[in-house]
Structures are given as structure tokens and as C-alpha cells.
N, C-alpha and C positions, 0 to 999 in steps of 0.2 A: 658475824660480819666484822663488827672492829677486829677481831685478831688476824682475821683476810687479810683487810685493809695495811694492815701491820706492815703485811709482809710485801707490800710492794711499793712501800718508798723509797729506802734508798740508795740505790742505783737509779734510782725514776729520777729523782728530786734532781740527779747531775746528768740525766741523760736525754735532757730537753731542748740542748745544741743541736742534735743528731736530726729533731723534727723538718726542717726545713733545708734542701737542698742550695737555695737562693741565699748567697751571702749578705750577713746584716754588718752594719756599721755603724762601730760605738759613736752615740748622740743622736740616734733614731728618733722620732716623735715616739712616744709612748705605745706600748703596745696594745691592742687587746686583751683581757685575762683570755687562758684557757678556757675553753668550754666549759659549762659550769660551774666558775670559779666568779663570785658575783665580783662587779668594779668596784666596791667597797671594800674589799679584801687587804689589799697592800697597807690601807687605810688601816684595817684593824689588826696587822701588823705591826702597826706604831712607824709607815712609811717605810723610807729605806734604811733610814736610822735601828726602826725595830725589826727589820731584816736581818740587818748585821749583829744587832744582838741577839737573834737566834742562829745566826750561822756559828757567832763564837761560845754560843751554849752546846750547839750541836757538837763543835769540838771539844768542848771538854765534856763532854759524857763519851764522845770515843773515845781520847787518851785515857778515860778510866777504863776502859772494856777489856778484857784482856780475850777476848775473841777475836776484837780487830785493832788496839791500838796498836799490834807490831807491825801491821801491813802499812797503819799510816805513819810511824815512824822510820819503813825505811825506806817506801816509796812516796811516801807527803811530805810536804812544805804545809804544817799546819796554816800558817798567817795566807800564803797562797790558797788556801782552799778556803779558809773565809771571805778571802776576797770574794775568789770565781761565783761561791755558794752565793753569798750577797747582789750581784750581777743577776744570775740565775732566778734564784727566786723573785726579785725586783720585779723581774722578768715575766713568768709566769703569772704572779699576781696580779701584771697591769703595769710595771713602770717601763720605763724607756728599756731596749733592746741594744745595751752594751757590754751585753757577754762575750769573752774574749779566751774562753777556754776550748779547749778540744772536744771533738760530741765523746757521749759519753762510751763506745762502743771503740772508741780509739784510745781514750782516757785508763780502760782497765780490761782491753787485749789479754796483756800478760802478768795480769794478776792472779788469776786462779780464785777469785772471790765464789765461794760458795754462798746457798741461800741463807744457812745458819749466821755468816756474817753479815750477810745484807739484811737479816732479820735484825740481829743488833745496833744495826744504823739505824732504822726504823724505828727501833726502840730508844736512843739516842735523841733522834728526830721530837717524839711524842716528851719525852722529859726534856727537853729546852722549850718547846711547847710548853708546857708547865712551869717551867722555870720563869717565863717571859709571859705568863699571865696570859696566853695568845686562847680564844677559849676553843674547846675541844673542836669544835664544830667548825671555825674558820681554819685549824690545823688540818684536821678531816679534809676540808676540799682542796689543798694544796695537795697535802699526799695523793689524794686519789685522781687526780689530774696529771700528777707524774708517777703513776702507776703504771702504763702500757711501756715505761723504759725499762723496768726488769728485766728483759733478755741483754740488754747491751752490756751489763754489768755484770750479772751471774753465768759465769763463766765456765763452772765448775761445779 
């Protein structure tokens, strides 16, 4: 089951825009978490503050990847993508709905990301996770709540 789980983060984790056809607008009251993802969640996150420092963990375990750091080098704006990821997960976890990025299925059209690289984000994902003290368990329900975005991203 965790190695399932693995494999459908991330493209999930950014393709959480795409959910809702009805346009949101940054400075929303706070959101709901996702289904199953409890309201203490964001909280043990370490807020938005420890958001951001897993979005910038997550980044640097991609530029180490050599599976997928050339796709984010020549189609990323790393600092941009911590933003949006910041945003996003806020998001997801329970904070206010001012994500301001493209859904995730317009985001990586023309990328050709196969699941071997979207496995490595995932795995990315899980070591900033670690990095940031976040326990397995509260990473666990973030990933598997942005799990049903894996088609918008794996492309290939």
C-alpha cells in the first residue's frame, strides 16, 4: 500500500486547481480540508510557514533527481513553483483558497511526464516530508487526497 500511495502524488499534489469549475479568489475565507484530510492537518504542517518549507524541500530533492530535475530546469521557475505548491497545499490542507496557478492538466499538456517521473516527485514529496519532521502519517493523507490528479499530469 505505501508504495501505491507513492505513486500518485505528484501530479496530484498540483492538480488540485482543476477540482472545481467555479472560480475562486485569492483572500477566500479558509477552506475546508479535502475529504479525509483532518482540520488539524495544516496545523501539523507547522501552518503555512511549514508549508513553504516543504514546498522548498520538495524542490530541492527535484533539482537533485536526475530523472526529472531537466524537465524543471527548462520548463520551471523553481521560486514560482514554491510559491503556487505553497498556495496549493495551504489549500488542500484547510487554509484560505489563493491559488493562483493554472489546473494541473493545462500546467503539464505538453510535457510528456511519464509515471517513472511522477514517481520521483512522489518520492521527492516523501523526503521533504522527512526533511521537515512532518510525521508519515499526516504526509500520507495529503498525498492520498491529491491522488485522483494523476491523469492530468502523466501524460505519457
Amino acid at each position: 500500500m505505501k508504495v501505491f500511495t507513492k505513486k500518485l502524488f505528484a501530479g496530484a499534489a498540483l492538480s488540485i486547481a482543476a477540482m472545481s469549475s467555479a472560480p475562486s479568489f485569492a483572500g477566500e475565507n479558509p477552506t475546508s480540508p479535502i475529504m479525509g484530510i483532518p482540520a488539524s492537518s495544516l496545523e501539523e504542517f507547522g501552518g503555512r510557514e511549514g508549508v513553504r518549507a516543504w514546498a522548498e524541500s520538495l524542490f530541492y530533492y527535484i533539482m537533485l533527481d536526475n530523472r526529472i530535475a531537466p524537465i524543471f530546469r527548462e520548463f520551471g521557475n523553481p521560486e514560482r513553483q514554491i510559491f503556487l505548491n505553497t498556495q496549493l497545499e495551504t489549500m488542500v490542507l484547510g487554509g484560505p483558497n489563493e491559488y493562483q496557478g493554472a489546473s494541473m492538466s493545462a500546467a503539464h499538456a505538453d510535457l510528456g511526464i511519464t509515471m517513472t517521473q511522477f514517481n520521483a516527485v512522489v518520492e521527492a514529496a516523501y523526503n521533504a516530508c522527512e526533511r521537515n519532521v512532518i510525521k508519515y502519517h499526516t504526509c500520507n493523507q495529503l498525498i492520498n487526497a491529491l491522488a485522483p490528479f494523476t491523469a492530468d499530469i502523466v501524460t505519457r
